[in-house]
TORKOL-4160 file (C-alpha; in steps of 0.2 Angstrom, whole numbers, padded with zeros to 4 digits, m for minus):
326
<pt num="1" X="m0111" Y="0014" Z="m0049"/>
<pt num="2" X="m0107" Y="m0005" Z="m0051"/>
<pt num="3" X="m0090" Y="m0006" Z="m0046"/>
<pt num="4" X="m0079" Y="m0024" Z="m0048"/>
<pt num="5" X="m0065" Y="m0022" Z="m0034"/>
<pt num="6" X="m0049" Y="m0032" Z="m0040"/>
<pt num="7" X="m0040" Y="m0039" Z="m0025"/>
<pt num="8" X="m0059" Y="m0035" Z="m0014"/>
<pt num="9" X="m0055" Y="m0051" Z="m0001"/>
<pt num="10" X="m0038" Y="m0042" Z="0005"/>
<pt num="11" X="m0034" Y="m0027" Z="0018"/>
<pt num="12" X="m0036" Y="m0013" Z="0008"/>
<pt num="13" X="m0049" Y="m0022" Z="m0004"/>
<pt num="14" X="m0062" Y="m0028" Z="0011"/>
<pt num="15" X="m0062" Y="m0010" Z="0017"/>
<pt num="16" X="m0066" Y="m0002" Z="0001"/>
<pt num="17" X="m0079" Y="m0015" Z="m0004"/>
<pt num="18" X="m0086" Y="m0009" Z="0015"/>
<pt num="19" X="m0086" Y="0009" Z="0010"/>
<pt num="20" X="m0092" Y="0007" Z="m0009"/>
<pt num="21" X="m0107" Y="m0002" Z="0001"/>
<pt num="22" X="m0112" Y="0012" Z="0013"/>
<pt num="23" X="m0111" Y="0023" Z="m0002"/>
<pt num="24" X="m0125" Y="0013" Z="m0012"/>
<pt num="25" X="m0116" Y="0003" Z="m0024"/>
<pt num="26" X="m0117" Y="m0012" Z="m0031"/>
<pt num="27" X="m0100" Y="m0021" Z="m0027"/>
<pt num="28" X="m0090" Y="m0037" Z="m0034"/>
<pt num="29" X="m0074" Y="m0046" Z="m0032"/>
<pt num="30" X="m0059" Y="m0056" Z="m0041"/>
<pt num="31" X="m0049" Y="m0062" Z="m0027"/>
<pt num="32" X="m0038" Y="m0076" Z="m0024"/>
<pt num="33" X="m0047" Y="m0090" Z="m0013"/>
<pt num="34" X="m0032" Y="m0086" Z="0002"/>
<pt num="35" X="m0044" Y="m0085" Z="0016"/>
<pt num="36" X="m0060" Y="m0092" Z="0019"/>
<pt num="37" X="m0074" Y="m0078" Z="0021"/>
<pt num="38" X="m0087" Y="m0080" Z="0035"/>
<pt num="39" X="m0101" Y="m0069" Z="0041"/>
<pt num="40" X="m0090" Y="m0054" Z="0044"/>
<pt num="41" X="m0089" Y="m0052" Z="0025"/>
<pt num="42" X="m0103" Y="m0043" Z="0016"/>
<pt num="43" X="m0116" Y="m0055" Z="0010"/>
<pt num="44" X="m0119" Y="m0044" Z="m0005"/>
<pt num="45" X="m0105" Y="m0045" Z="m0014"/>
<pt num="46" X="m0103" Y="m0054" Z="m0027"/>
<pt num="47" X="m0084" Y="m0064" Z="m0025"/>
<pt num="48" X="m0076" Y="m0072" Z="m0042"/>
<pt num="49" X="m0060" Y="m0082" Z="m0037"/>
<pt num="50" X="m0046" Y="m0083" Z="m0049"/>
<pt num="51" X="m0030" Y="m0076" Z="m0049"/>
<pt num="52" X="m0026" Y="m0059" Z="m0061"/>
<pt num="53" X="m0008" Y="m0061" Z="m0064"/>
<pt num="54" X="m0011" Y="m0078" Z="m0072"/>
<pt num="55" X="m0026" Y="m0075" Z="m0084"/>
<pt num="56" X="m0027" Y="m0071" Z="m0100"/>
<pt num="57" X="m0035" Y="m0054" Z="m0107"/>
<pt num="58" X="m0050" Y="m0062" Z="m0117"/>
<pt num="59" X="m0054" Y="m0069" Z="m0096"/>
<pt num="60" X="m0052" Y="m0054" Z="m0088"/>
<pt num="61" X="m0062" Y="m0042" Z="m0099"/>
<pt num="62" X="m0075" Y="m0056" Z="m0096"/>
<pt num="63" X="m0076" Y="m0054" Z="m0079"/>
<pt num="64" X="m0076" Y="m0035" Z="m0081"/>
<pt num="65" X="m0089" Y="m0031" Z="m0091"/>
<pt num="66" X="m0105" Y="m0025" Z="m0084"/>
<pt num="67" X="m0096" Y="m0014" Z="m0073"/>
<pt num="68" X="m0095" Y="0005" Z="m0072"/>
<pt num="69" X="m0079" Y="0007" Z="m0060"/>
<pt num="70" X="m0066" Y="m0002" Z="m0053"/>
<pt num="71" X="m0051" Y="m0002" Z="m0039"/>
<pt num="72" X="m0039" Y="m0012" Z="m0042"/>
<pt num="73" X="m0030" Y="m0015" Z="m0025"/>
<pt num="74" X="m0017" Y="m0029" Z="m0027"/>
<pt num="75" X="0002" Y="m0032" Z="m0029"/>
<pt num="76" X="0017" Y="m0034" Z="m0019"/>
<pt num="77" X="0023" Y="m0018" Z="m0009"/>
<pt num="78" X="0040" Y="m0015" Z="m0002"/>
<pt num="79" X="0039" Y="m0025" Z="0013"/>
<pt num="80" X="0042" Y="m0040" Z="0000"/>
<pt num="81" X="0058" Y="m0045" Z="m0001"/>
<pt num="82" X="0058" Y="m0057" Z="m0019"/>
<pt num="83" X="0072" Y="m0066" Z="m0027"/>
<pt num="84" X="0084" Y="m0057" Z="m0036"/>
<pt num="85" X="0084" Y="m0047" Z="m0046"/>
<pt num="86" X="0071" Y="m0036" Z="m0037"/>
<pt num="87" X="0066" Y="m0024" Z="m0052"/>
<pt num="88" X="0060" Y="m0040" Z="m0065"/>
<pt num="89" X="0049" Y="m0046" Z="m0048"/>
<pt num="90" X="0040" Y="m0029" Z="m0047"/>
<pt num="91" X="0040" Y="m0023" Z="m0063"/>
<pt num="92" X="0030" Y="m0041" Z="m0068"/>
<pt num="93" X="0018" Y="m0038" Z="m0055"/>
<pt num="94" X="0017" Y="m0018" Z="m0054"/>
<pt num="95" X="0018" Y="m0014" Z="m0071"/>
<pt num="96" X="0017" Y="m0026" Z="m0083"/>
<pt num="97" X="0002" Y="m0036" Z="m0074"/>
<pt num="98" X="m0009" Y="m0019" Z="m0069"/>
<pt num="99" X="m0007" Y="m0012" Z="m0088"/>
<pt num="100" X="m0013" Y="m0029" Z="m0095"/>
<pt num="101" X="m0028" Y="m0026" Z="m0081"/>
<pt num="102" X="m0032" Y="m0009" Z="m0085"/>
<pt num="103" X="m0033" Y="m0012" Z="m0105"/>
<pt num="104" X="m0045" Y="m0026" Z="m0102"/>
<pt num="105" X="m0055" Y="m0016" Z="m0090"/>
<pt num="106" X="m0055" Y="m0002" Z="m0105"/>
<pt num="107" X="m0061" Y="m0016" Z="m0118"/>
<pt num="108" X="m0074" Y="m0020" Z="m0106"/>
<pt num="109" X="m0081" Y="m0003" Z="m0105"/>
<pt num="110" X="m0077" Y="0001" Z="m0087"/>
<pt num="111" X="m0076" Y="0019" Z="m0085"/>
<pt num="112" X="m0068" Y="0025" Z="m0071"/>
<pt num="113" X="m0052" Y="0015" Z="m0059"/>
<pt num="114" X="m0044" Y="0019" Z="m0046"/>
<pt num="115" X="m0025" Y="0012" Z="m0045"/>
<pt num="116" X="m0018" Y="0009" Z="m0027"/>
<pt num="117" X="0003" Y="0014" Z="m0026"/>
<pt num="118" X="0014" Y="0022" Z="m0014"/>
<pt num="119" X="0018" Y="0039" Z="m0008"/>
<pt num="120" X="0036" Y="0033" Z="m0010"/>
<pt num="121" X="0032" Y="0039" Z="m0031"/>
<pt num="122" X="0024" Y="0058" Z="m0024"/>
<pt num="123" X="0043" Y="0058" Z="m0017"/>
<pt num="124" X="0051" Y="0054" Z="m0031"/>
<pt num="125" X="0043" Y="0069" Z="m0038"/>
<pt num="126" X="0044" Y="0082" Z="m0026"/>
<pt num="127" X="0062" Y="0077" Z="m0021"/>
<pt num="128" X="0071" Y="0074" Z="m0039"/>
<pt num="129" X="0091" Y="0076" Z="m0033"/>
<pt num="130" X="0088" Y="0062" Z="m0021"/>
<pt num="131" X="0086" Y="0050" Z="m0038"/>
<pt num="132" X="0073" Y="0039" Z="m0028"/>
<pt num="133" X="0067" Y="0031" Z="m0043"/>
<pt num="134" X="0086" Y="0028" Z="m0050"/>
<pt num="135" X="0090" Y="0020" Z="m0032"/>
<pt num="136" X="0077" Y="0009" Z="m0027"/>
<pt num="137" X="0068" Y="m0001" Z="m0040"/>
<pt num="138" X="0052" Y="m0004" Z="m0030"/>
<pt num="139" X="0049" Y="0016" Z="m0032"/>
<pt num="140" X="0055" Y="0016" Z="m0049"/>
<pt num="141" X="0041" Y="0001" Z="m0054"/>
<pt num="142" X="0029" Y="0013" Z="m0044"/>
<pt num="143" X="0032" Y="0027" Z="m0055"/>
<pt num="144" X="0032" Y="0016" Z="m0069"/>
<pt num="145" X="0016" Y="0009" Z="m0066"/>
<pt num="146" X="0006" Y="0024" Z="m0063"/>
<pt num="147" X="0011" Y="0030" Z="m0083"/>
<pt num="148" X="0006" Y="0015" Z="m0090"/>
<pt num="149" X="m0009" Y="0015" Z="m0081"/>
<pt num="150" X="m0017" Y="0030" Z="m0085"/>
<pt num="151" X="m0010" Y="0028" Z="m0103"/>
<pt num="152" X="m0020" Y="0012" Z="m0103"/>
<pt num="153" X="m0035" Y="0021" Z="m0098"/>
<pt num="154" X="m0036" Y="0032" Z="m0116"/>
<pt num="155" X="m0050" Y="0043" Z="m0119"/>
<pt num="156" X="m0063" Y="0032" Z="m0112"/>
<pt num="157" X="m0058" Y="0027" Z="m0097"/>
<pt num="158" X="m0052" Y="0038" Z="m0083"/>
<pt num="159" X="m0038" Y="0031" Z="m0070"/>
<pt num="160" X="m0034" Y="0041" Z="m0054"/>
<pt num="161" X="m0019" Y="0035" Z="m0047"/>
<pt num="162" X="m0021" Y="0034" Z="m0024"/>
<pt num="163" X="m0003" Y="0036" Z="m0016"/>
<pt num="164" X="m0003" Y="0029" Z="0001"/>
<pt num="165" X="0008" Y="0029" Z="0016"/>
<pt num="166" X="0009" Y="0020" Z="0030"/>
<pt num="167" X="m0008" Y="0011" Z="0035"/>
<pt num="168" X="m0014" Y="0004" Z="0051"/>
<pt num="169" X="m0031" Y="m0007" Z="0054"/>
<pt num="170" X="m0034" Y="m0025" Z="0056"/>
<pt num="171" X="m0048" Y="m0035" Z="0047"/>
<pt num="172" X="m0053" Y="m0054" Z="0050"/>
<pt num="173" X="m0043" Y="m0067" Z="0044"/>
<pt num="174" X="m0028" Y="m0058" Z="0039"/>
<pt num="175" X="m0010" Y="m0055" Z="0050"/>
<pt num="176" X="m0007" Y="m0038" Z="0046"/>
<pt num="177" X="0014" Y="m0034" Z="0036"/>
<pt num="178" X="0018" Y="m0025" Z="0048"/>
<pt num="179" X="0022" Y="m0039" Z="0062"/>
<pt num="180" X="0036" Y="m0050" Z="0049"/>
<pt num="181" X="0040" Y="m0032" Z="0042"/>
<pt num="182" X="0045" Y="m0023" Z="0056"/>
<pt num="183" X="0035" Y="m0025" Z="0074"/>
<pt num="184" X="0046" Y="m0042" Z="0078"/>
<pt num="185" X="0061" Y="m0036" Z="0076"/>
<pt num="186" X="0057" Y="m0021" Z="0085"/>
<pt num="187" X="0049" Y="m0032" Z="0100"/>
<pt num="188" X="0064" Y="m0041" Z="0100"/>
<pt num="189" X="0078" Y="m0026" Z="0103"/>
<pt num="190" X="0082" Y="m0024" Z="0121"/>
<pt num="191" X="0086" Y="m0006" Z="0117"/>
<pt num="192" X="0078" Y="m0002" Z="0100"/>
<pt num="193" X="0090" Y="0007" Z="0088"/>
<pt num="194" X="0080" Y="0015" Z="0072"/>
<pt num="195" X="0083" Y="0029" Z="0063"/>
<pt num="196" X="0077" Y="0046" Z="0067"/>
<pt num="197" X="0065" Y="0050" Z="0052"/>
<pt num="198" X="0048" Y="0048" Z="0052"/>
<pt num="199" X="0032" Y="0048" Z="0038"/>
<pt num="200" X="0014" Y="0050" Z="0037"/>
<pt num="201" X="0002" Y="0039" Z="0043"/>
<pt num="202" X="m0018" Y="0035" Z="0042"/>
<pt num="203" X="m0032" Y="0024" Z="0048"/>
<pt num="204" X="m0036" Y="0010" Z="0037"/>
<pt num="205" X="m0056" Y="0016" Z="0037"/>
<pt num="206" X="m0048" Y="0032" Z="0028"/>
<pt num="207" X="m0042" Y="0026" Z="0015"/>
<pt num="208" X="m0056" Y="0015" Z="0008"/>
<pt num="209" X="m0066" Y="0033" Z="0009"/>
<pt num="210" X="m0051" Y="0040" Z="m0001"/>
<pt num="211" X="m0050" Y="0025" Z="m0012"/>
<pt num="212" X="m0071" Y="0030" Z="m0016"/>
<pt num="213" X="m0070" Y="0047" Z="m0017"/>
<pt num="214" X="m0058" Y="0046" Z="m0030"/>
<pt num="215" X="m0069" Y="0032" Z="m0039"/>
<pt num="216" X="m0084" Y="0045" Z="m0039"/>
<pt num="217" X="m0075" Y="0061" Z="m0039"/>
<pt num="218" X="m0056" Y="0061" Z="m0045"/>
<pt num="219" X="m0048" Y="0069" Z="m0061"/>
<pt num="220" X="m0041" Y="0060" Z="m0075"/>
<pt num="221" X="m0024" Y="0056" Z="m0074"/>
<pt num="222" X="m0023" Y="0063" Z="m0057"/>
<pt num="223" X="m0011" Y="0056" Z="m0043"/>
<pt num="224" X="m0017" Y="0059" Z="m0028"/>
<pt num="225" X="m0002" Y="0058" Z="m0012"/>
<pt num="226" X="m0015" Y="0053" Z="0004"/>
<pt num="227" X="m0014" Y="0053" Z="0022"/>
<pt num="228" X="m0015" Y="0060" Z="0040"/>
<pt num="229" X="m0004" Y="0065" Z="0053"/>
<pt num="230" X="0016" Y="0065" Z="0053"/>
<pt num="231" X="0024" Y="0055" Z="0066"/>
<pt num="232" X="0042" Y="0051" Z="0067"/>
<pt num="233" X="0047" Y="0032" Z="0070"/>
<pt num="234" X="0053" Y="0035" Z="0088"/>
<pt num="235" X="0036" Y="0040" Z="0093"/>
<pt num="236" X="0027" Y="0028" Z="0084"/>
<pt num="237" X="0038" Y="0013" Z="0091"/>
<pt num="238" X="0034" Y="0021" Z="0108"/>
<pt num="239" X="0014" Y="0017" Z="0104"/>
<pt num="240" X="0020" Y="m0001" Z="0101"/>
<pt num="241" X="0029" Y="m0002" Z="0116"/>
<pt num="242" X="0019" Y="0005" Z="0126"/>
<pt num="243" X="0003" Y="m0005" Z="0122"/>
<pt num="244" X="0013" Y="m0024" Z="0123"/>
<pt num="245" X="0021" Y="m0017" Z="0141"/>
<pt num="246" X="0037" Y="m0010" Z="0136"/>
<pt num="247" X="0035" Y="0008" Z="0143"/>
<pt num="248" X="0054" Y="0005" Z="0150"/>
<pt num="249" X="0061" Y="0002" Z="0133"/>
<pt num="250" X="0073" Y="0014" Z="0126"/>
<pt num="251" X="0071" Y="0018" Z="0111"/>
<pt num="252" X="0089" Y="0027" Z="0103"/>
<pt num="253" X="0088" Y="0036" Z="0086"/>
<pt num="254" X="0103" Y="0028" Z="0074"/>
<pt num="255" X="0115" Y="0038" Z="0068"/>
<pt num="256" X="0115" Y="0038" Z="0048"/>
<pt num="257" X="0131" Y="0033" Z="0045"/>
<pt num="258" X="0131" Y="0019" Z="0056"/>
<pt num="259" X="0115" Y="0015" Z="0048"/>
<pt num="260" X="0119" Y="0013" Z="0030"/>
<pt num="261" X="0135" Y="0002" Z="0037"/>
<pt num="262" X="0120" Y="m0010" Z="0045"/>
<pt num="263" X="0111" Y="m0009" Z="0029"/>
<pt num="264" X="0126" Y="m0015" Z="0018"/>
<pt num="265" X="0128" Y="m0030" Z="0027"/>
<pt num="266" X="0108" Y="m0033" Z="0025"/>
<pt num="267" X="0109" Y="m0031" Z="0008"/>
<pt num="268" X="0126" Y="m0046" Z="0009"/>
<pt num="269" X="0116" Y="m0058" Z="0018"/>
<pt num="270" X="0101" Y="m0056" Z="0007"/>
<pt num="271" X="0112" Y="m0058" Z="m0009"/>
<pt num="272" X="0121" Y="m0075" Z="m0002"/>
<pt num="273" X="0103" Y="m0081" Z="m0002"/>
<pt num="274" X="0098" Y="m0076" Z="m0017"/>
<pt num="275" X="0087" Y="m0061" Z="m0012"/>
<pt num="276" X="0085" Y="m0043" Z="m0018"/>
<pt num="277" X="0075" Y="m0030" Z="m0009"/>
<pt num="278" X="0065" Y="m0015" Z="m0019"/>
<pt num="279" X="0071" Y="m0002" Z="m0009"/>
<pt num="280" X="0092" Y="m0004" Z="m0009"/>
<pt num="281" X="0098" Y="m0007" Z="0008"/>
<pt num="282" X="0113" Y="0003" Z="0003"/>
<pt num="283" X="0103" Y="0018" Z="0002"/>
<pt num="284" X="0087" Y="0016" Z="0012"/>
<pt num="285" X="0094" Y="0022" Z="0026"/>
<pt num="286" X="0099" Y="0038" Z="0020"/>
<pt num="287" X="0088" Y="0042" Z="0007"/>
<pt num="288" X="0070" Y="0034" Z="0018"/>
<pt num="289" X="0071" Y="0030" Z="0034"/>
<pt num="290" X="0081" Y="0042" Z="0041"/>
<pt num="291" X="0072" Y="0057" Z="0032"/>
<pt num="292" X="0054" Y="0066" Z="0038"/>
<pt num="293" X="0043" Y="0060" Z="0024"/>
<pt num="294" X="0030" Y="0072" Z="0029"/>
<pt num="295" X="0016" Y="0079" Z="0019"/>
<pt num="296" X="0000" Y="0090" Z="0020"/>
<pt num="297" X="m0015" Y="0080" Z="0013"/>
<pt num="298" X="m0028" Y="0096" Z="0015"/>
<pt num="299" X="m0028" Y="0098" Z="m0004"/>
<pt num="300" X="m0031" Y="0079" Z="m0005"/>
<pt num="301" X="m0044" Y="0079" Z="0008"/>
<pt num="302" X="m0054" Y="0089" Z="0001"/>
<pt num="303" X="m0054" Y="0085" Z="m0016"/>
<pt num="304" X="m0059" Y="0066" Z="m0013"/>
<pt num="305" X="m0067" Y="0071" Z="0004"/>
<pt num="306" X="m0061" Y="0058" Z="0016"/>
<pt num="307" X="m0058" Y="0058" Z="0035"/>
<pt num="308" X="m0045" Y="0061" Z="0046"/>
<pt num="309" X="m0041" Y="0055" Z="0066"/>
<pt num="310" X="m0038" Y="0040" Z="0075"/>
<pt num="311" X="m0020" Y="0035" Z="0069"/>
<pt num="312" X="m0013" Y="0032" Z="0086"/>
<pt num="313" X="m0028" Y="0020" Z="0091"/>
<pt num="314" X="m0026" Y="0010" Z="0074"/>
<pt num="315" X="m0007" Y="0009" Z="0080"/>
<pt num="316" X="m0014" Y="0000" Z="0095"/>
<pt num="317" X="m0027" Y="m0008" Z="0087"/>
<pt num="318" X="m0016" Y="m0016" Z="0075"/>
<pt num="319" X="m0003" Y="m0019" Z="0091"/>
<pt num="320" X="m0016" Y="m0029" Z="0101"/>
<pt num="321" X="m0021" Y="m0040" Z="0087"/>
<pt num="322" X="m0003" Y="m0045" Z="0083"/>
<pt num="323" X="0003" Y="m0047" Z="0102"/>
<pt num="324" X="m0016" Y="m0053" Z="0110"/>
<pt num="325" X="m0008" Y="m0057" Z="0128"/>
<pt num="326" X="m0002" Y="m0042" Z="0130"/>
């Protein structure tokens, strides 16, 4: 298959492009020209620069013609705190931009494409009374996306929509989220107070073999929740700790009600500068962070016949490359 990877120089991008290659396919990119590549990227591939959100569709079906499959692996997530209001940010970027791409993508003659999104939307499903989507507009522009996309896709193009979880890996070039998002603040607790949930985590190598397997072998239309193994936070900030030198370090689960007081005033200082997170700080606690957001992936697994193993080491992977002197 010749496949075009839409955001291929990112995280999740350079991974797939690495597992589309050992599979035997012919791989290019449209990337923004954030990083400069060096040897450690695959000579191969074929990179274009421009960016997706600012072209026009006669461009885009352009670059993708000739090609059989596509992953498209960009936009913000919900570590991205935009300006308010948070729902016109993310429903520009998730919904409105992606639809545009996967209509061009379908005038082009592209096949088969995969959509990258978050297991926050398998929730909002499984979990209707909790009114995730109603809550928190990042999850609601998920949900939102995943339609439009596979609407876009018609008859002649089939679009699989890859839910993902949390993700841990490092690749060249790139800081991973997680150290602005969470691992600073965390570091820079004497006694670190979080809620007591927990979620679902994976290797970064596993999902590029998911992201590919659902290329070659998902269903139309299919949304497909991935992952690994279920760990709650506390033990997964005592990986961190541990592995920067912290095994002393408390760690105290946060009562939810004391939480959700801590995440009102969050969402009043953001506010005074003119910020809105996706997922509502007024609820976040409650409804995410202090529940289990646990899942079995067999059915997943074996359907787009990906790996599992190594979470806990790409913890501390990602841990060493953040905090080297450690």
């Amino acid at each position: 298959m010749k496949i075009i990877i839409v955001g291929g120089t990112g995280f999740l991008g350079y991974y797939s492009v690495r597992e589309a290659l050992k599979r035997g396919h012919e791989v290019s990119s449209i990337s923004v020209p954030d990083i400069e590549l060096g040897e450690w990227f695959p000579e191969e591939v074929s990179v274009k620069y421009g960016n997706i959100f600012e072209m026009n569709f006669d461009e885009l079906v352009q670059i993708f013609k000739g090609h059989d499959g596509m992953v498209y692996a960009v936009g913000p997530d919900d570590r991205i705190t935009p300006k308010a209001p948070a729902y016109k940010f993310f429903h520009d970027r998730l919904v409105v931009a992606c639809t545009r791409v996967m209509e061009a993508a379908r005038e082009a003659g592209i096949h088969r494409c995969v959509v990258l999104s978050s297991y926050f939307a398998y929730f909002d499903r499984i979990w209707p009374d909790k009114r995730l989507a109603e809550r928190h507009s990042y999850i609601k522009c998920r949900v939102e996306q995943a339609s439009s996309a596979i609407e876009a896709g018609g008859k002649t193009m089939a679009v699989m929509i890859v839910e993902l979880p949390y993700i841990f890996g490092t690749m060249p070039e790139r800081i991973p989220l997680w150290k602005d998002a969470l691992f600073d603040r965390v570091l820079g607790m004497k006694i670190v107070f979080f809620p007591g949930g927990g979620t679902n985590m994976i290797a970064v190598e596993h999902v590029a073999e998911a992201i590919i397997g659902a290329l070659e072998n998902g269903q139309p239309g299919m949304r497909y929740p991935i992952g690994d193994e279920n760990i709650s936070y506390k033990e997964m900030f005592r990986i961190v700790l541990d592995t920067v030198g912290l095994k002393k370090r408390l760690i105290i689960s946060l009562p939810t009600s004391l939480a959700k007081i801590i995440g009102r005033w969050m969402k009043r200082q953001e506010k005074k500068r003119g910020l809105e997170s996706g997922l509502d700080r007024v609820y976040v606690f409650s409804d995410i962070l202090s529940k289990k957001l646990y899942f079995d992936p067999t059915s997943s697994v074996e359907e787009l016949g990906y790996r599992q193993g190594g979470v806990r080491e790409a913890i501390k992977t990602t841990v060493r490359c953040l905090y080297p002197s450690t």
